[in-house]
PyMOL CGO cylinders between C-alpha atoms (Angstrom):
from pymol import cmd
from pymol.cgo import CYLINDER

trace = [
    CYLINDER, 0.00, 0.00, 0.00, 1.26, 3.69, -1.07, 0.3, 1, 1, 1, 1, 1, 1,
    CYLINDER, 1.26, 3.69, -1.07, 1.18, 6.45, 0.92, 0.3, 1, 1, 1, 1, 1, 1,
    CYLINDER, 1.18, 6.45, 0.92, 1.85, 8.45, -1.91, 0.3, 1, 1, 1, 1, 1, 1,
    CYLINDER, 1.85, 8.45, -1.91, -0.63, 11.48, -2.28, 0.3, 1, 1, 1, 1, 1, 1,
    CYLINDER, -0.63, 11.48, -2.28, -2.08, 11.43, -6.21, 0.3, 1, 1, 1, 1, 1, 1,
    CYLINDER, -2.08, 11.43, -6.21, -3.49, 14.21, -7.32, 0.3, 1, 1, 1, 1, 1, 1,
    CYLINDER, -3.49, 14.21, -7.32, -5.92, 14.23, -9.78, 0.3, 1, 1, 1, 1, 1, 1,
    CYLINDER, -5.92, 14.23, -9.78, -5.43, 14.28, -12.97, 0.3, 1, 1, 1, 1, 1, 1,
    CYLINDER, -5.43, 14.28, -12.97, -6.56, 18.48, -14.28, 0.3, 1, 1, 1, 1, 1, 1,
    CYLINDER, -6.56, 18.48, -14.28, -5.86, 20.05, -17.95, 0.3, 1, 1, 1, 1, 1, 1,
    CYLINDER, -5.86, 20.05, -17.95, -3.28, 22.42, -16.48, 0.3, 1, 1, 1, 1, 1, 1,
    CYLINDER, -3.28, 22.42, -16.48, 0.38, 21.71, -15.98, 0.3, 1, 1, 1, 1, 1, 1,
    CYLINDER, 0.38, 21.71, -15.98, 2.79, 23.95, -13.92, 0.3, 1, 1, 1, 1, 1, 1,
    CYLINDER, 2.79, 23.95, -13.92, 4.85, 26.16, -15.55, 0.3, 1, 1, 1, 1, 1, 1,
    CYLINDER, 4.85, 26.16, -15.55, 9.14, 24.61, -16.00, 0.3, 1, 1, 1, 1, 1, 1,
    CYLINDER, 9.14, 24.61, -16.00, 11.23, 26.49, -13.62, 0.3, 1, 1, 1, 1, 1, 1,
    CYLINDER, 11.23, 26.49, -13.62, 13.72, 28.80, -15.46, 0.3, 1, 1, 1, 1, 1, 1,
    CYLINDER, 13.72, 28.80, -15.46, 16.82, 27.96, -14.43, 0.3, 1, 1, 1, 1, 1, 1,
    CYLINDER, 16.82, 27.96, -14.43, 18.40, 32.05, -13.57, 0.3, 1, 1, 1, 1, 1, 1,
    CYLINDER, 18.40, 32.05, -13.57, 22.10, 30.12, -12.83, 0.3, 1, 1, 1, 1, 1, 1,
    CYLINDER, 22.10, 30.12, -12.83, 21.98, 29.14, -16.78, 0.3, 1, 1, 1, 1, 1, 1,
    CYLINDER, 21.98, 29.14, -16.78, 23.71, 31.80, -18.41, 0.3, 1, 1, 1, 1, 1, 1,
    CYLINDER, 23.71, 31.80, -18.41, 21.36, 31.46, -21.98, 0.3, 1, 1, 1, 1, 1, 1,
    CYLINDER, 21.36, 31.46, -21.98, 18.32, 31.47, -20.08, 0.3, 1, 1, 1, 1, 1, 1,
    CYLINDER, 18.32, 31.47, -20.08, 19.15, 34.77, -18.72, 0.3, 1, 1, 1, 1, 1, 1,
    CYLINDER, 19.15, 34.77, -18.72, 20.54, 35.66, -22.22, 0.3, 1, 1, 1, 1, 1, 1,
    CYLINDER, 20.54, 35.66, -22.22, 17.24, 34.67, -23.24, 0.3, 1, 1, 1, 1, 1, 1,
    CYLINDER, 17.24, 34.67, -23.24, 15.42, 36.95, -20.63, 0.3, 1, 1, 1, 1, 1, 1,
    CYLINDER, 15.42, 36.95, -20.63, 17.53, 39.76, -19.63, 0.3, 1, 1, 1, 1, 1, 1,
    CYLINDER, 17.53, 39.76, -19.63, 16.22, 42.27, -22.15, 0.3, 1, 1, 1, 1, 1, 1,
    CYLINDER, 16.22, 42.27, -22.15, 12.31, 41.99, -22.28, 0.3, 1, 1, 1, 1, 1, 1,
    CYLINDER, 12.31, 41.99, -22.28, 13.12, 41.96, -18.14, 0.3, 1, 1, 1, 1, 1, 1,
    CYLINDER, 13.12, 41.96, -18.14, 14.66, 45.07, -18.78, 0.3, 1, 1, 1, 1, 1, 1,
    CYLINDER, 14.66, 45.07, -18.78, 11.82, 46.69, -21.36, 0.3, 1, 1, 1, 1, 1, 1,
    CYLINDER, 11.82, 46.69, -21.36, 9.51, 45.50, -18.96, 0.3, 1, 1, 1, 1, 1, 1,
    CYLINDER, 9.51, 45.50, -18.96, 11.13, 47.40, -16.15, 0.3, 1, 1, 1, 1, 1, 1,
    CYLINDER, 11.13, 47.40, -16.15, 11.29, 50.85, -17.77, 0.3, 1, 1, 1, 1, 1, 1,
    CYLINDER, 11.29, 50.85, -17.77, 7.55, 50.46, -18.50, 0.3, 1, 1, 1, 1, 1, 1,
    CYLINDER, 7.55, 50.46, -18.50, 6.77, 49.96, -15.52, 0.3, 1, 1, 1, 1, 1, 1,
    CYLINDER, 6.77, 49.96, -15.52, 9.14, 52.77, -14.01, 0.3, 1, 1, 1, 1, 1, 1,
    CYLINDER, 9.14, 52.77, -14.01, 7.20, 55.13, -16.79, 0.3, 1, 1, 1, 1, 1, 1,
    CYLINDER, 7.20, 55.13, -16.79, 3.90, 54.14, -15.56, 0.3, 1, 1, 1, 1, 1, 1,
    CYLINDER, 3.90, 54.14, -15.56, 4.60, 54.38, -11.84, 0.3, 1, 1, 1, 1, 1, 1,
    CYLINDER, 4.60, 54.38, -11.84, 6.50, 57.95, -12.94, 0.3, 1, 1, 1, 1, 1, 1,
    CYLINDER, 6.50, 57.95, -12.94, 9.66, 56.69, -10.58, 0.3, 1, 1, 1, 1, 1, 1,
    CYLINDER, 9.66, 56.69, -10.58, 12.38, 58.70, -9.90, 0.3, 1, 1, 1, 1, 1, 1,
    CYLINDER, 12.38, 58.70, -9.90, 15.59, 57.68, -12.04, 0.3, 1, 1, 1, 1, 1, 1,
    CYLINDER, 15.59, 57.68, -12.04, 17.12, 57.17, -8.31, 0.3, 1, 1, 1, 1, 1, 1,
    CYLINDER, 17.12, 57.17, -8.31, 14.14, 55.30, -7.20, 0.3, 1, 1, 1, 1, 1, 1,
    CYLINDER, 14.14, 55.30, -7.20, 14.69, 52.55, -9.84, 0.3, 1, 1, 1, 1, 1, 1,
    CYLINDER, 14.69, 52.55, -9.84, 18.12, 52.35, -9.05, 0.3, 1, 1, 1, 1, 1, 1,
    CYLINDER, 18.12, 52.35, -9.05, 17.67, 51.75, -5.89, 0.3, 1, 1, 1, 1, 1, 1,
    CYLINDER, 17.67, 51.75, -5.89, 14.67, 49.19, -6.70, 0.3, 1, 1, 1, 1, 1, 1,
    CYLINDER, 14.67, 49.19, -6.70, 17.17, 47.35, -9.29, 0.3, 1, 1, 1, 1, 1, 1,
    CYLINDER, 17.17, 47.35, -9.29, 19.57, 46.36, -6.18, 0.3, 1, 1, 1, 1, 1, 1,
    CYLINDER, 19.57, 46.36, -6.18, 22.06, 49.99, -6.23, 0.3, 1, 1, 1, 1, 1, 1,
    CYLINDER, 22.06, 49.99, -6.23, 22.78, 50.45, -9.96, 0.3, 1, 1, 1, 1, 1, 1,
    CYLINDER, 22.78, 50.45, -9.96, 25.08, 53.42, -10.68, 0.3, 1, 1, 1, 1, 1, 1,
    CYLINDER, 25.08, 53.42, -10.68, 23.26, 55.90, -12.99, 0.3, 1, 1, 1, 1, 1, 1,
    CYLINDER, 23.26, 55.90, -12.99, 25.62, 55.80, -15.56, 0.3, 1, 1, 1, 1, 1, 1,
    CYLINDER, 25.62, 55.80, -15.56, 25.06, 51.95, -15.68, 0.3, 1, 1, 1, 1, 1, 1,
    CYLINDER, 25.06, 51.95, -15.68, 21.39, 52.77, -15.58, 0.3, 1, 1, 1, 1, 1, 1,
    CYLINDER, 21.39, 52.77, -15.58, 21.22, 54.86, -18.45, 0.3, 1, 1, 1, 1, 1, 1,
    CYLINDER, 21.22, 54.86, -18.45, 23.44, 52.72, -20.81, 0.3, 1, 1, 1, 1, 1, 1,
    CYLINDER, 23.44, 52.72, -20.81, 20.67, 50.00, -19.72, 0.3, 1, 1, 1, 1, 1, 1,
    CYLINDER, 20.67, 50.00, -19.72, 18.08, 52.59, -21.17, 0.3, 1, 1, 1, 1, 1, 1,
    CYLINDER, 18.08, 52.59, -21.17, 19.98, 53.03, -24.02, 0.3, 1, 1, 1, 1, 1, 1,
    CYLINDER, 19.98, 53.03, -24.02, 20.81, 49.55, -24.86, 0.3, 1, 1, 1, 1, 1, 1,
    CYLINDER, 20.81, 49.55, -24.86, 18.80, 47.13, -23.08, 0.3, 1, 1, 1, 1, 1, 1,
    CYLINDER, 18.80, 47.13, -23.08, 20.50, 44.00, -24.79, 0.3, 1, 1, 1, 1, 1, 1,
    CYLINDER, 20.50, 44.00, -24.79, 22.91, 43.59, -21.48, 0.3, 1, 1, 1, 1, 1, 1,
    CYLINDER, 22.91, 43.59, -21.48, 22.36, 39.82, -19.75, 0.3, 1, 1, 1, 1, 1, 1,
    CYLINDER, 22.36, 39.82, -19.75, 21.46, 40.47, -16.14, 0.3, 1, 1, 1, 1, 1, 1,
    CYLINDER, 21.46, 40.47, -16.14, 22.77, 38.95, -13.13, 0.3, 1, 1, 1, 1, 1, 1,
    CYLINDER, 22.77, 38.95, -13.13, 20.24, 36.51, -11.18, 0.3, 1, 1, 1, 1, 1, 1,
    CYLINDER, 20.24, 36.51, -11.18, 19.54, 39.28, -8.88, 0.3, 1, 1, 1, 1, 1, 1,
    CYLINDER, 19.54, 39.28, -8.88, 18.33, 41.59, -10.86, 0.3, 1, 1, 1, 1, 1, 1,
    CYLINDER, 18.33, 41.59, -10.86, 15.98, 39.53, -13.35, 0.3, 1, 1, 1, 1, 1, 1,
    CYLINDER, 15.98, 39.53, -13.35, 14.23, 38.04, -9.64, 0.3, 1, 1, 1, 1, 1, 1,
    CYLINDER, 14.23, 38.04, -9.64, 13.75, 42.03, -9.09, 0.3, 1, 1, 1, 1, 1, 1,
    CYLINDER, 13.75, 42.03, -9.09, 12.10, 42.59, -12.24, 0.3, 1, 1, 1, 1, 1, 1,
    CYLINDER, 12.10, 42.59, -12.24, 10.10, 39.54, -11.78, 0.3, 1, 1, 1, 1, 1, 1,
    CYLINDER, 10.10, 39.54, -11.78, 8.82, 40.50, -8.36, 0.3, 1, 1, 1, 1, 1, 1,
    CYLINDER, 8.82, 40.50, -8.36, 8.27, 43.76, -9.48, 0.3, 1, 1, 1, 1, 1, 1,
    CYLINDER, 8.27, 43.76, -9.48, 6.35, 42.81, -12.79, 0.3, 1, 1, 1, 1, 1, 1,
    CYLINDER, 6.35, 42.81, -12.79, 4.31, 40.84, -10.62, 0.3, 1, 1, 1, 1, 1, 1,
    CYLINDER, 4.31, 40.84, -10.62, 3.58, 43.61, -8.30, 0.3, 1, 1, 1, 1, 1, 1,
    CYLINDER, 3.58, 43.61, -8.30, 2.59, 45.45, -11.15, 0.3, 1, 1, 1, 1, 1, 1,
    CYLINDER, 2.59, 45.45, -11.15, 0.29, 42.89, -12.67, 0.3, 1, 1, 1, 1, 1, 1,
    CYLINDER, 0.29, 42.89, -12.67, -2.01, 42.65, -9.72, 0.3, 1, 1, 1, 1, 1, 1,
    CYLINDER, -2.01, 42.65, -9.72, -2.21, 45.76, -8.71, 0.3, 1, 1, 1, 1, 1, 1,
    CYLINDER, -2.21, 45.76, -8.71, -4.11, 46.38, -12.37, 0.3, 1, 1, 1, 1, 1, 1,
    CYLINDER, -4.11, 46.38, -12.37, -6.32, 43.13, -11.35, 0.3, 1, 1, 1, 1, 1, 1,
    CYLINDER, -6.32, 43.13, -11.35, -7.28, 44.56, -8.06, 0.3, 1, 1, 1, 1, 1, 1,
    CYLINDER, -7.28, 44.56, -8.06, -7.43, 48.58, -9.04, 0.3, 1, 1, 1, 1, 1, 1,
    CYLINDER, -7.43, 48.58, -9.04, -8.20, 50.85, -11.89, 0.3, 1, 1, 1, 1, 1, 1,
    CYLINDER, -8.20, 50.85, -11.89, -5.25, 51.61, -14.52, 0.3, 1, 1, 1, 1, 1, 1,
    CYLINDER, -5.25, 51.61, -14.52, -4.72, 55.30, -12.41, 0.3, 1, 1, 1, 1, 1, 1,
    CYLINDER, -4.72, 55.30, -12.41, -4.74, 53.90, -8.94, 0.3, 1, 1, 1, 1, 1, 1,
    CYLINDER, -4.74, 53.90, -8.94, -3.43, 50.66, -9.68, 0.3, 1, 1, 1, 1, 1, 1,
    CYLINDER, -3.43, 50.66, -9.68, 0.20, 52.90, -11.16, 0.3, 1, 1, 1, 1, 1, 1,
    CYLINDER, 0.20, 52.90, -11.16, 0.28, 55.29, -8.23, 0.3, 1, 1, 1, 1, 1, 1,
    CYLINDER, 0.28, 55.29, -8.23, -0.41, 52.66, -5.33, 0.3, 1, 1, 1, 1, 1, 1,
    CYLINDER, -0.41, 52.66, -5.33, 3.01, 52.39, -4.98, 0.3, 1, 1, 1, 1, 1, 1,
    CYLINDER, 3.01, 52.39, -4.98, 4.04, 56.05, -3.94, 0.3, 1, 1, 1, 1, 1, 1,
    CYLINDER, 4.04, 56.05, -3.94, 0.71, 56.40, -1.78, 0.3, 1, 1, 1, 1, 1, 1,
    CYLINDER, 0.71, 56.40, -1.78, 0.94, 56.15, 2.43, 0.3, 1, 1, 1, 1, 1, 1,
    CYLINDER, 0.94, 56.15, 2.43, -0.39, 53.04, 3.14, 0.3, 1, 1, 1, 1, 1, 1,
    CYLINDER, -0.39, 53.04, 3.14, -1.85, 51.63, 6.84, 0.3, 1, 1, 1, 1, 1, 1,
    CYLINDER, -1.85, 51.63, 6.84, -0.91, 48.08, 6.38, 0.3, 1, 1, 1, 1, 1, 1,
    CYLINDER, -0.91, 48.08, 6.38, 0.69, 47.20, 9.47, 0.3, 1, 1, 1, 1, 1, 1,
    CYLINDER, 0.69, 47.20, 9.47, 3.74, 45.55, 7.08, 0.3, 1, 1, 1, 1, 1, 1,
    CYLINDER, 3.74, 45.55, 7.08, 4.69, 48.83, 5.57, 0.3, 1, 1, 1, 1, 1, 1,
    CYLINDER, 4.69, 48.83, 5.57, 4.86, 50.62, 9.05, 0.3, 1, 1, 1, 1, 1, 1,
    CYLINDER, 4.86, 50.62, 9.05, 4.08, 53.59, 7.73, 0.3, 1, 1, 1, 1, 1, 1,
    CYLINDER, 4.08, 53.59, 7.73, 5.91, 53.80, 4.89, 0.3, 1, 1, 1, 1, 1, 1,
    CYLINDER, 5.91, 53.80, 4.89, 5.28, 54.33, 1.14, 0.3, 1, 1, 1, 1, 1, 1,
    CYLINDER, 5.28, 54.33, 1.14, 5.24, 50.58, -0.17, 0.3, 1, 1, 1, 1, 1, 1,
    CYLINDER, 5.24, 50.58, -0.17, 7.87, 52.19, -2.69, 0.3, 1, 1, 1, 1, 1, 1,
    CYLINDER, 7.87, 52.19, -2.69, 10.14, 53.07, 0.34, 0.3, 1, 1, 1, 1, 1, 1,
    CYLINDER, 10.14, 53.07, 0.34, 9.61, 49.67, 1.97, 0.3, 1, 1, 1, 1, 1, 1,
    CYLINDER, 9.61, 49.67, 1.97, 11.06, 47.68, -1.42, 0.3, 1, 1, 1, 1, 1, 1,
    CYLINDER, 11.06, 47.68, -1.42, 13.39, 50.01, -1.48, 0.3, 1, 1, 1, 1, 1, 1,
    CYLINDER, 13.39, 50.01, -1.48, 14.78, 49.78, 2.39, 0.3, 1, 1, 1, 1, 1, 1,
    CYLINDER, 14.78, 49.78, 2.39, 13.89, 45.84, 2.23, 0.3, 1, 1, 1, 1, 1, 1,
    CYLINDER, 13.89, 45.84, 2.23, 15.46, 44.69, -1.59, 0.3, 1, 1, 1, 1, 1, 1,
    CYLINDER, 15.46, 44.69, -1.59, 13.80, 41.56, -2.48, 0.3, 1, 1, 1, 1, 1, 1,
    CYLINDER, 13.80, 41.56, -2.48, 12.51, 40.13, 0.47, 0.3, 1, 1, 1, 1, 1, 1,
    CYLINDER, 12.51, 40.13, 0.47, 10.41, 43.11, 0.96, 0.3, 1, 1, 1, 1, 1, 1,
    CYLINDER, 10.41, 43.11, 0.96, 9.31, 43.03, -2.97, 0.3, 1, 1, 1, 1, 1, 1,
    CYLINDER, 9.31, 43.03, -2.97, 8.57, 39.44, -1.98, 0.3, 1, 1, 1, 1, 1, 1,
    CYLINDER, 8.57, 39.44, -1.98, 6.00, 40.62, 1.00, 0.3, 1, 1, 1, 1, 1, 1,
    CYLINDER, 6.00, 40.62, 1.00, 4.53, 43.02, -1.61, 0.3, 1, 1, 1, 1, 1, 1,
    CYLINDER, 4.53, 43.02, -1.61, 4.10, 40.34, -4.41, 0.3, 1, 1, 1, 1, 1, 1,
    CYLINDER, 4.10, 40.34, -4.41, 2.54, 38.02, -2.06, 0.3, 1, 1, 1, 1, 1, 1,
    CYLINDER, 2.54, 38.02, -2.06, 0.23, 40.55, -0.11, 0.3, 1, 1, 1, 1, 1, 1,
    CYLINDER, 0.23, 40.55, -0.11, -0.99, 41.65, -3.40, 0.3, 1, 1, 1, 1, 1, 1,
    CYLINDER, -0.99, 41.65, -3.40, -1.72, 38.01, -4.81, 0.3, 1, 1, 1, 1, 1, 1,
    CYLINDER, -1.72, 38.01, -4.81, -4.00, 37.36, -1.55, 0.3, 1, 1, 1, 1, 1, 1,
    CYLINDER, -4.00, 37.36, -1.55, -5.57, 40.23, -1.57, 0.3, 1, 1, 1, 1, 1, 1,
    CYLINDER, -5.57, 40.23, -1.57, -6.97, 39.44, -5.34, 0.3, 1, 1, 1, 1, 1, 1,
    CYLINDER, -6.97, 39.44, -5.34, -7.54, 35.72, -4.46, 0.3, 1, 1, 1, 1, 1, 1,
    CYLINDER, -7.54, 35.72, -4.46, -4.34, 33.72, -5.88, 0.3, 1, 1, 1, 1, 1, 1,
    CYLINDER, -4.34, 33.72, -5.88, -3.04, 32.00, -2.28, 0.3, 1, 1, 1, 1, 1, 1,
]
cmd.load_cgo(trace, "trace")
């Protein structure tokens, strides 16, 4: 006799994980991460300091050659930023209208996690583990854990 959960048998399979340490999968990654990014640092109208700080401490200079040329491979760091902060993006335009949903970010918020701080400030003071908080607040709040 197995012990062995089964689960049933459903139409939907979950998604491969992308290996990040796999230098052409990052290759392969790296620049729509990157176009995705300065989208969403457009549409959230962030300070050129802000998304350096958000991207892990880029230099400007490196920032703006990113801008420039967005073909650079990014470290493993940086792509799980984007990711997180993609995500972030994506369900706050589930949960709110297109105007709220792109200024959420720089607004005070009472959520005992922030502690008072913009949830911009708190990704930026906390790196990823705070962007991780966000990502997974946000996905509760519209129903996906």
């Amino acid at each position: 006799m197995s012990l062995a959960y089964a689960y049933p048998s459903s139409r939907f399979e979950p998604a491969p994980v992308v290996d990040l340490n796999d230098k052409a999968a990052r290759e392969r990654l790296s620049k729509s991460a990157l176009q995705g990014f300065f989208k969403l640092a457009q549409a959230w109208k962030l300070r050129d300091e802000d998304a350096c700080i958000l991207l892990g401490g880029v230099s400007s200079s490196a920032f703006y050659e990113w801008k420039k040329k967005p073909g650079r491979v990014l470290e493993v760091d940086r792509i799980t930023r984007i990711s997180y902060l993609l995500g972030i993006y994506k369900a706050l335009h589930i949960l709110y209208g297109d105007d709220l949903a792109d200024q959420w970010v720089g607004m005070a918020n009472r959520n005992v996690i922030f502690g008072g701080k913009t949830p911009l400030r708190y990704m930026q003071e906390g790196g990823l583990l705070a962007m991780q908080t966000v990502r997974a607040l946000l996905d509760a709040r519209r129903g996906g854990m």
